[in-house]
GUMIPA-717662 format. One line per 8 residues: number of its first residue (from 1); for each residue x negated, y, z negated of C-alpha. Coordinates in Angstrom, 1 decimal, always signed. Layout:
<recs>
NUM = X:Y:Z | ...
</recs>
This chain:
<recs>
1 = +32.7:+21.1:-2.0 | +31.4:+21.9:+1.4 | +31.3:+25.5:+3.3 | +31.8:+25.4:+7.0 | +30.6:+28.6:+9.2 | +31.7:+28.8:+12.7 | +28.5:+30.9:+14.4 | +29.6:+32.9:+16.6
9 = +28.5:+33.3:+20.5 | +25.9:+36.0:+20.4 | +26.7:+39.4:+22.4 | +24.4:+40.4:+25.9 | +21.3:+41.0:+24.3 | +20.8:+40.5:+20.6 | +18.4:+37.7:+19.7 | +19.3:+34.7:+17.6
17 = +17.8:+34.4:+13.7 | +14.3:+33.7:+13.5 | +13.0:+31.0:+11.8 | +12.3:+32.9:+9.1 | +15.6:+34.2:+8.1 | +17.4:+30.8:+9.2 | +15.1:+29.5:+6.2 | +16.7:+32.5:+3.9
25 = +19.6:+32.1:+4.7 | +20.0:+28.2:+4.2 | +17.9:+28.6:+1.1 | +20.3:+31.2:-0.4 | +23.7:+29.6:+0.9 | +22.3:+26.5:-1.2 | +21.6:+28.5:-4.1 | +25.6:+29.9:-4.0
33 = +27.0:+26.4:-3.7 | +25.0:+24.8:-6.5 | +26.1:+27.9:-9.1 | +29.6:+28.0:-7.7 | +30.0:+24.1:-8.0 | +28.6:+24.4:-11.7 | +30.8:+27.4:-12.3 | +33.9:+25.3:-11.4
41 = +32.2:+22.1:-13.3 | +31.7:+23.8:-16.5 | +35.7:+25.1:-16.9 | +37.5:+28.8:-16.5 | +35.3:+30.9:-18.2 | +32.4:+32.3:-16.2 | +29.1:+30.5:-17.9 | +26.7:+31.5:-15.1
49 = +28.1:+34.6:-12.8 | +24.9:+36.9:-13.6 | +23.1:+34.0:-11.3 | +24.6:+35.2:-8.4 | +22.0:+38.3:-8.4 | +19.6:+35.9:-7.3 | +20.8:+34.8:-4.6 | +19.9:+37.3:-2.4
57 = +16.8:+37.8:-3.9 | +16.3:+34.4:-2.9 | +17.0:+35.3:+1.0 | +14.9:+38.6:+0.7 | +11.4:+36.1:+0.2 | +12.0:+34.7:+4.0 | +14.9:+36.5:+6.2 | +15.4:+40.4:+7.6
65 = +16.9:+42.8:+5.7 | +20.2:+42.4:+7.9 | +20.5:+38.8:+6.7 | +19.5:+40.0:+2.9 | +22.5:+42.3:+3.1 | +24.8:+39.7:+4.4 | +24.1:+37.5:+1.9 | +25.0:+40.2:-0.6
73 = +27.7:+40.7:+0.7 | +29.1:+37.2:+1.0 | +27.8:+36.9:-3.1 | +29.5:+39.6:-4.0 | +32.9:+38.2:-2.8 | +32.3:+35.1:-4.2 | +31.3:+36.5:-7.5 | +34.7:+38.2:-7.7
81 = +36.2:+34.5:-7.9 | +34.7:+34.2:-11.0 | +35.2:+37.2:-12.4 | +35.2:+38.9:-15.9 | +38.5:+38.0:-18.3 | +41.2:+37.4:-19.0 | +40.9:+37.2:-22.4 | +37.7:+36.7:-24.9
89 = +38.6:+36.5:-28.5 | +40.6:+39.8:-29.4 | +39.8:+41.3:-26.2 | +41.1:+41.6:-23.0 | +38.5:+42.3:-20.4 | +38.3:+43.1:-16.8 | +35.2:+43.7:-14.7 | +34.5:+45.2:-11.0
97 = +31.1:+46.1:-9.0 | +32.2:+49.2:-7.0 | +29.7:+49.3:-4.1 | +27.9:+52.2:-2.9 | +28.6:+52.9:+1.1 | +26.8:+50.8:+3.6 | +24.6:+53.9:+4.7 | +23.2:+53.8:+0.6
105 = +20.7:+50.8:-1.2 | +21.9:+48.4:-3.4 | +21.9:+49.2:-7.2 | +20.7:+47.4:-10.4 | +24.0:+47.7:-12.1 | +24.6:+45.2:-14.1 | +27.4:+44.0:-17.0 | +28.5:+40.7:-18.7
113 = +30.9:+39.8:-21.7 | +30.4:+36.6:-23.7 | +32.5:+35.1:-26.5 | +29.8:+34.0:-29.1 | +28.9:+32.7:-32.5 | +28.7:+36.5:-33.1 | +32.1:+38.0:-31.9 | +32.5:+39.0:-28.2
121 = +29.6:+40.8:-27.0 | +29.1:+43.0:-23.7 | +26.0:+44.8:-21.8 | +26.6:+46.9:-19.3 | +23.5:+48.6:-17.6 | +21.8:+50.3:-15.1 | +18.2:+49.9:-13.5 | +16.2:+52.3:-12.5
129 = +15.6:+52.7:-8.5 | +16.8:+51.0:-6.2 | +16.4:+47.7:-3.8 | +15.4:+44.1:-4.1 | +13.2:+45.6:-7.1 | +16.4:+47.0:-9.1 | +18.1:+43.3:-8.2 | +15.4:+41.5:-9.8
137 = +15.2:+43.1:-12.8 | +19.3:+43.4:-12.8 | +18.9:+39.0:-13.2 | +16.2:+39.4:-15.3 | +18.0:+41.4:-18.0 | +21.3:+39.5:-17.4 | +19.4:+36.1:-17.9 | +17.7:+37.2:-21.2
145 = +21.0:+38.3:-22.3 | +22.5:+35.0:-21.7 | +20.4:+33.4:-24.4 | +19.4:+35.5:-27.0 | +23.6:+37.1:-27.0 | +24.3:+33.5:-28.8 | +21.3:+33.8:-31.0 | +20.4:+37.3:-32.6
153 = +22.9:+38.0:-35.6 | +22.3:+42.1:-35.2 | +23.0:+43.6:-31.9 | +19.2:+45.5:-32.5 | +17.3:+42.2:-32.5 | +19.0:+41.8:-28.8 | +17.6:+45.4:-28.4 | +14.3:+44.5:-29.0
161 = +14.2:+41.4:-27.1 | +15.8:+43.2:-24.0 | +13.0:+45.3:-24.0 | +10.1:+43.1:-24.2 | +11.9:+41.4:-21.0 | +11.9:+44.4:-19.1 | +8.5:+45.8:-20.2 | +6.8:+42.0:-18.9
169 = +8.7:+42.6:-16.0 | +8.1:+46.1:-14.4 | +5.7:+48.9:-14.3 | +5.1:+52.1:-17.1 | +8.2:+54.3:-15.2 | +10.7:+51.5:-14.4 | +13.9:+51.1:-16.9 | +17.0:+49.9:-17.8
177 = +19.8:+51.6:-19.5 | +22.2:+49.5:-21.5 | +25.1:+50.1:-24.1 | +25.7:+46.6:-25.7 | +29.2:+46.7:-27.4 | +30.1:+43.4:-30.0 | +33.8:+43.1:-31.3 | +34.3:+40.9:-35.1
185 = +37.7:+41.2:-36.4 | +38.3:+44.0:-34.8 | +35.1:+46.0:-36.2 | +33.5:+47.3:-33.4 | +29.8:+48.3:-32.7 | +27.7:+50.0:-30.0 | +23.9:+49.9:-29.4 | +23.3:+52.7:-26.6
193 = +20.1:+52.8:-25.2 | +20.2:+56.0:-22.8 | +23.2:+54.9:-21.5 | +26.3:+56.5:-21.0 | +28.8:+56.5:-23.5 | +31.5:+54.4:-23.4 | +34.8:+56.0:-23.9 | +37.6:+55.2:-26.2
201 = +41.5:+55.2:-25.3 | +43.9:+56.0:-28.5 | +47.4:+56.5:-28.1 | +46.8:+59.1:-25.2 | +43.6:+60.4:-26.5 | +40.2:+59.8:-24.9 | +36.9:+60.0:-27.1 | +33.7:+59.5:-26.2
209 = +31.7:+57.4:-28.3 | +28.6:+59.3:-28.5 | +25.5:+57.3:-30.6 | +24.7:+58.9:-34.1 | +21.0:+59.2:-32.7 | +19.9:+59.2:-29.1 | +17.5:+56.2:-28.0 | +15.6:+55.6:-25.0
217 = +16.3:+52.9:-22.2 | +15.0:+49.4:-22.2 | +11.3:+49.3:-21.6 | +10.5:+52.3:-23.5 | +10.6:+50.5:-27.0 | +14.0:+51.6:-28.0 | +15.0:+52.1:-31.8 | +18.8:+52.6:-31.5
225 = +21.3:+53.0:-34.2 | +24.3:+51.4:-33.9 | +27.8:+53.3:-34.1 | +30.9:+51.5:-35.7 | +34.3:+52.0:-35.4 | +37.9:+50.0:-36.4 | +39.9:+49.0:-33.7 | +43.6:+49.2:-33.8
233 = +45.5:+47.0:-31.6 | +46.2:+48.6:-27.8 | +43.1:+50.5:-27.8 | +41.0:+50.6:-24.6 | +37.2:+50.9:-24.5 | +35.5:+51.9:-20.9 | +32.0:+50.8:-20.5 | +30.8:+52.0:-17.3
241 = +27.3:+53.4:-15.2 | +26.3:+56.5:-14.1 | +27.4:+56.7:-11.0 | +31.2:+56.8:-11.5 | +29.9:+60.3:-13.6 | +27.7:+61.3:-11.0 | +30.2:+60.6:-8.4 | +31.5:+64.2:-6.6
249 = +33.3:+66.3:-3.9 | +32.6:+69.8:-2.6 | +29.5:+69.8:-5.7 | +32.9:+68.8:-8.0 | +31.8:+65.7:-10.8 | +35.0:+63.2:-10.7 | +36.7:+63.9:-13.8 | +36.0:+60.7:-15.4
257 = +37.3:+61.5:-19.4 | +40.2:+64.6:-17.8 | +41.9:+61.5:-16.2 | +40.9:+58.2:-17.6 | +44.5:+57.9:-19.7 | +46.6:+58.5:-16.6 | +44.3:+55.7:-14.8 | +43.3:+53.4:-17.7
265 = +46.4:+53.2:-19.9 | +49.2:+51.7:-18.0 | +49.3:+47.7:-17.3 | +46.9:+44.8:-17.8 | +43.5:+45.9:-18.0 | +42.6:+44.8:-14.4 | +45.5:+47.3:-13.4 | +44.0:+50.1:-14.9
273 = +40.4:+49.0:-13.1 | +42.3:+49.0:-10.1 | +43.9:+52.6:-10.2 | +40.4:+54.1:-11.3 | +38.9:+52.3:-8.2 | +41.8:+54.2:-6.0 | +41.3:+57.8:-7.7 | +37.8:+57.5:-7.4
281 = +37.4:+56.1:-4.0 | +40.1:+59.0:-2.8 | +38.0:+61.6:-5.1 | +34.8:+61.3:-2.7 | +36.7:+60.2:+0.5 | +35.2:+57.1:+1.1 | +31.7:+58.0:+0.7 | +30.1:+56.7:-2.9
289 = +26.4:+57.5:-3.0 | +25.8:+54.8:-6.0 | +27.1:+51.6:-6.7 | +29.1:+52.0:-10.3 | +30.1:+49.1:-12.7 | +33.1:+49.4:-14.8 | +34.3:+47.4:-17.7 | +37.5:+47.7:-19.1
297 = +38.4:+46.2:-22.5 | +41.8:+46.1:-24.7 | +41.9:+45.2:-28.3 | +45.0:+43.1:-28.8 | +45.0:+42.5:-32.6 | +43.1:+40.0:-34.9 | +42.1:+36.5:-33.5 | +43.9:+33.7:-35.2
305 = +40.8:+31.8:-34.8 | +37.7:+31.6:-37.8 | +36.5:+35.0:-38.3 | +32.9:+35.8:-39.0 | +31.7:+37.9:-41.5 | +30.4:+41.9:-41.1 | +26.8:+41.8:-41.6 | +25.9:+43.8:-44.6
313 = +24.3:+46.9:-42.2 | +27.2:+46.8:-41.3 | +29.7:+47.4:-44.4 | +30.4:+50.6:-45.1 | +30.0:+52.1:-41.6 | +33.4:+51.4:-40.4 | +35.1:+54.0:-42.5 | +32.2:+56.5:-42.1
</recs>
């Protein structure tokens, strides 16, 4: 599939692209095409969307920042073509990136859901800082979780290998928060690693799923115990970073858990992404300091597929 761009006729006075960000540019419109065209190759479900964070990476080695932040920009609407969901396994799942305003830096926020050998399996995180720094690491985390998501039975052996990827990759302060969620007939478990916790919608209640034991972020050697729950079908789980808690008015934190039934439990789950978006966006008029991700997942009953067995860690926990 080929892309045409009309370029448009230059205003009185601004200079065209130097060679330097024509060579960024070009190099990182190539890099979109040859992921999207394997994205569409390799069916619906999206095999290789956390590749996107590289793209403008990519751009940031030769071309300006304004070019960088185009790219982005053009990235992140293609991304949203191949988008989180419908359906894996038992769950329903919807996605979005909310972006910070144009005035703030790009974030490290970061989230994928993959139907494996394992159950359905989700990360959502957040990098410390800010940048093209917080974008590497973003695809660096996202990559490793690509692979070792199909190959680590226990959600803690992921934990371990997460954090040997970050720790090779930054410095002795740099981190990554995460809460890693895995769903097996319709048992579910959490591994939070300083992250926020993700909160639970029950038949008009909200709970927070706090971990039985706090654990540091990625990079500082977590040891996180996992928390486990039964699902019952129609409950909601919200996975999301800390900027939709830190977002605020007037001093005022937007009332994230007050008002997440009202926002969360009506419709499909991309509906209820949608009306948090709105209430959010209208909570801070227009002006989000932080990017935020947000992951919205429904439990719609057992698969009718094979089911795979609870690991024996595992057994017993679910009724605790």
């Amino acid at each position: 599939m080929l892309f045409g761009v009309a370029m448009p006729i230059l205003p009185p006075g601004r200079r065209p692209l130097s060679p330097g960000s024509r060579a960024g540019l070009g190099a990182a419109l190539a890099l979109l095409a040859v992921i999207s065209a394997v994205e569409l190759a390799d069916g619906p479900q999206a095999n290789y969307i956390g590749l996107f964070v590289a793209v403008p990476f990519l751009a940031a080695v030769f071309a300006s920042w304004q070019t960088v932040l185009a790219t982005g920009v053009l990235t992140t609407a293609v991304g949203v073509v191949f988008a989180l969901g419908p359906q894996l396994g038992s769950l329903q799942v919807a996605g979005r990136y909310i972006s910070a305003t144009a005035a703030a830096d790009i974030g490290g926020d970061l989230y994928e859901a993959l139907d494996t050998p394992y159950g359905v399996r989700v990360i959502i995180g957040d990098v410390r800082g800010k940048g093209l720094d917080a974008v590497r690491l973003a695809s660096i985390v996202l990559g490793s979780y690509r692979h070792v998501a199909y190959e680590r039975p226990d959600l803690r052996a992921i934990v371990a290998d997460l954090d040997r990827a970050v720790a090779r990759s930054v410095g002795d302060e740099d981190f990554v928060t995460a809460a890693l969620v895995e769903e097996r007939g319709g048992t579910l478990t959490i591994v939070n690693c300083g992250h926020p916790a993700p909160l639970l919608l029950r038949r008009g209640q909200v709970i927070a799923l706090e971990p039985p034991a706090t654990a540091p972020p990625l990079g500082f050697m977590p040891v996180a115990q996992p928390r486990v729950e039964r699902l019952e079908p129609g409950d909601r789980l919200l996975l999301f970073t800390d900027g939709l808690g830190e977002a605020r008015r007037d001093g005022e934190f937007f009332p994230t858990t007050d008002r997440a039934w009202r926002l969360l439990g009506h419709g499909t789950v991309g509906d209820g992404l949608a009306s948090l978006e709105t209430a959010l966006i209208d909570w801070v008029h227009g002006q989000l300091d932080d990017d935020i991700a947000v992951v919205l997942l429904e439990y719609v009953g057992p698969d009718d597929g094979a089911t795979v067995p609870m690991p024996s860690w595992e057994v017993g926990a679910a009724g605790s």
